[in-house]
N, C-alpha and C positions, 0 to 999 in steps of 0.2 A: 675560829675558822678551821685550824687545825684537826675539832674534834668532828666535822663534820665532812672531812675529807676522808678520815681515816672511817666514819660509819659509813660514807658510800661506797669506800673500800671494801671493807668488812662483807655489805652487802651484795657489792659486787660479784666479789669472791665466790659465796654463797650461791648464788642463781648458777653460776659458771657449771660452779661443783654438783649440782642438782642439779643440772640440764645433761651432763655427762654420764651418770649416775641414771638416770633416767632411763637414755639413751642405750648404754648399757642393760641394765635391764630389760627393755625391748629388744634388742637381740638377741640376749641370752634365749627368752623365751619365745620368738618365732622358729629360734634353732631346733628347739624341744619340741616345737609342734611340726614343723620339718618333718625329723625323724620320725615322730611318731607316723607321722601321714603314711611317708615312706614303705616304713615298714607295718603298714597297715595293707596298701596299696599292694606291695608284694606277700603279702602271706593270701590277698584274692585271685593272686595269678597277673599281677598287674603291672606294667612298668611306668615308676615314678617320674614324670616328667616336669624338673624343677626349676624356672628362672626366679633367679635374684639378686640383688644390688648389692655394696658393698656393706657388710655387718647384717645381712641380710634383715633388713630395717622394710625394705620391699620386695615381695616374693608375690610368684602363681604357682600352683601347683595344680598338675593332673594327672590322674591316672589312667592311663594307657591298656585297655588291654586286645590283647590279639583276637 
């Protein structure tokens, strides 16, 4: 009984640490593509217009120009 608490433990753990891990990774890289945009948007004369959530997990982005 013992050994089958400690492997849904185990497992538990696991999915935790990968969903986190995950998660992370998706915002790391919306960030980069952000930026990139960004600074895409202004070098055409454009002003970046950026909403997004927290860890930017959901984002819009437009570009603006005069």
């Amino acid at each position: 009984m013992k050994r089958i608490i400690k492997y849904v433990l185990a497992v538990g753990t696991l999915v935790i640490l990968s969903g986190i891990f995950l998660i992370g990774v998706q915002s790391h890289y919306n960030q980069k593509e952000i930026k990139i945009a960004s600074k895409l948007c202004l070098e055409n004369g454009g002003q970046p217009k950026i909403v997004r959530d927290y860890l930017a997990l959901n984002y819009s982005f437009s570009c603006q120009k005069d």
